[in-house]
N, C-alpha and C positions, 0 to 999 in steps of 0.2 A: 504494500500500500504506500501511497504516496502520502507525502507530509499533510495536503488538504484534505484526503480521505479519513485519517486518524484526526482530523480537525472537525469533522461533519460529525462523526461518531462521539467521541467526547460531548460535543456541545447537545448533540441528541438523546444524549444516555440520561434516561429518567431516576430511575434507581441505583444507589449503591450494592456491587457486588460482593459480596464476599469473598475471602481467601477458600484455598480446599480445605477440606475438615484434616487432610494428613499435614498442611501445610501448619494451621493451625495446631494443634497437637506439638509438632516438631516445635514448634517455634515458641511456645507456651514452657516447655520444659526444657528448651537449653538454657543452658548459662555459659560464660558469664552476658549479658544484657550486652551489645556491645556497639559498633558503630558499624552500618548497613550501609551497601551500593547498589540503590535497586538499579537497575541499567533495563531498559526499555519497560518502564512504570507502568505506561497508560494512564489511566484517571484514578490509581493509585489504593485501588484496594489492598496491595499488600504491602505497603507503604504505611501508610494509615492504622493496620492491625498490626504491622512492629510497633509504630510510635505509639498506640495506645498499650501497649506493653514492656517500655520504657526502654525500647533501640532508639536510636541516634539514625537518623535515614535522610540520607541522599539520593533523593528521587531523579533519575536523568529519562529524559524524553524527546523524541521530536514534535509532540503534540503542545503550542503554549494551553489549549482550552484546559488539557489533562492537570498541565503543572497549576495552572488555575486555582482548578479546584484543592487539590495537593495542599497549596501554601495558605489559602481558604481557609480548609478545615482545619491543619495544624497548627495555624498560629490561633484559630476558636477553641478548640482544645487544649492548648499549652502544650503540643506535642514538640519534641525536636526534630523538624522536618521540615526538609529545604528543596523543593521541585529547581533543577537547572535546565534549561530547553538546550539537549546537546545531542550528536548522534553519539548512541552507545557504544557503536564502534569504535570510535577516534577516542571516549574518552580515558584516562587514565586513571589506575587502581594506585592509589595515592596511602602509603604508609598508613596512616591511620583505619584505613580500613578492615576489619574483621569478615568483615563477613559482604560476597559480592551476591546478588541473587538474580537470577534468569529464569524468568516465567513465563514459560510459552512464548517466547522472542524468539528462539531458534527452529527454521523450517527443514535444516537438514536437507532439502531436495539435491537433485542432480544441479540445479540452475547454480544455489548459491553453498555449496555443502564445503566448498575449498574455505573461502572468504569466513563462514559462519566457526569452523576447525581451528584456521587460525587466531581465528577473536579467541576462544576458550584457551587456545593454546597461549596467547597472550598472556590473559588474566591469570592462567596458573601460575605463568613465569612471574608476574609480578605480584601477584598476592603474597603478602609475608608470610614467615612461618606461624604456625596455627591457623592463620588466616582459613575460612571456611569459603568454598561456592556452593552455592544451593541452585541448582539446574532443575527444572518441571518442564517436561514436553512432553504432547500428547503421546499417551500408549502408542507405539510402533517397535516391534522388533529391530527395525534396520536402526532407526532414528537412535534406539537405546545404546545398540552397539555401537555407534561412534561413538555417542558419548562418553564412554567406559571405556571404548580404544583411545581416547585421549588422556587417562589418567592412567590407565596401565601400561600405556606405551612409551611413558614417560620415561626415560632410564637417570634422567638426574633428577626428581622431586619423587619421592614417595606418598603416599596418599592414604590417609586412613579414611574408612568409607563409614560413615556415621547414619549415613540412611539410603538402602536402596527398595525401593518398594513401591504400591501403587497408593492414591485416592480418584473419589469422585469430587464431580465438581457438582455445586449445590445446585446450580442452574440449569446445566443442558446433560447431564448424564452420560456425559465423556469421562474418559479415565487418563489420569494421567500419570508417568511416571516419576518418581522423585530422585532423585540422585546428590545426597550431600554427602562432598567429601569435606577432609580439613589437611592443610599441609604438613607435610611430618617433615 
């Protein structure tokens, strides 16, 4: 989609979504609380369920309507949350960062599967140690295997695998898969 298609969509979205119930769960019981990169937000439903759970989040978006609402409701809330309108490929995993998170942003196809590989492989290289990625892309066999051949194929970072598993989503009855590692 292009930058004014994610512009029409935002401005036309009536209702708050929810996060998945497995994202939720995961994200309820870690510790420690830390500082978030959400990288292609949207209108920032899991942005919004970090910062009311007391993560520190960096929403980054192509959508301004999305970061909008973002900065909207977090600064009505008192949440710590900062929408930036950037493309999530260019931007950079910046030392303070714990924790990056990719939510159904990656399509994995034949078109763009090189380009979307290197982005993950990017972020590994630069996430510090411990640093966490939390990856959700819809259930597909093929899709899951890349993205597990990108942390096992690693031969200089090691990766401890802290969640691999499915949830629903509350709205359309898709299943998605979870995949968080943490850097060792």
């Amino acid at each position: 989609m292009k930058n004014a298609d994610y512009d029409k969509y935002y401005i036309n979205e009536i209702d708050y979504k929810r996060p998945y119930p497995g994202f939720c769960i995961f994200f309820i019981n870690y510790a420690p609380k830390g500082k978030v990169l959400d990288l292609g937000c949207g209108f920032g439903k899991d942005s919004l369920f970090l910062g009311k759970l007391g993560y520190s989040v960096r929403s980054i978006d192509i959508s301004k309507p999305g970061l909008d609402l973002i900065n909207r409701l977090g600064k009505k809330y008192d949440m710590d949350i900062d929408g930036y309108l950037a493309d999530m490929f260019d931007y950079p995993i910046i030392e303070e960062v714990d924790i990056v998170l990719l939510d159904d942003v990656l399509e994995l196809t034949h078109k763009n599967i090189v380009k979307e590989t290197l982005f993950v492989k990017r972020i590994a290289d630069e996430i510090k140690v411990n640093g966490v990625i939390a990856l959700f892309t819809k259930e597909n066999s093929g899709k899951e295997k890349t993205v597990k051949d990108i942390f096992i194929s690693n031969d200089n970072i090691n990766w401890e695998i802290l969640l691999d598993s499915y949830t629903s989503d509350y709205e359309d009855d898709k299943t998605y898969h979870m995949f968080i590692v943490r850097k060792k």
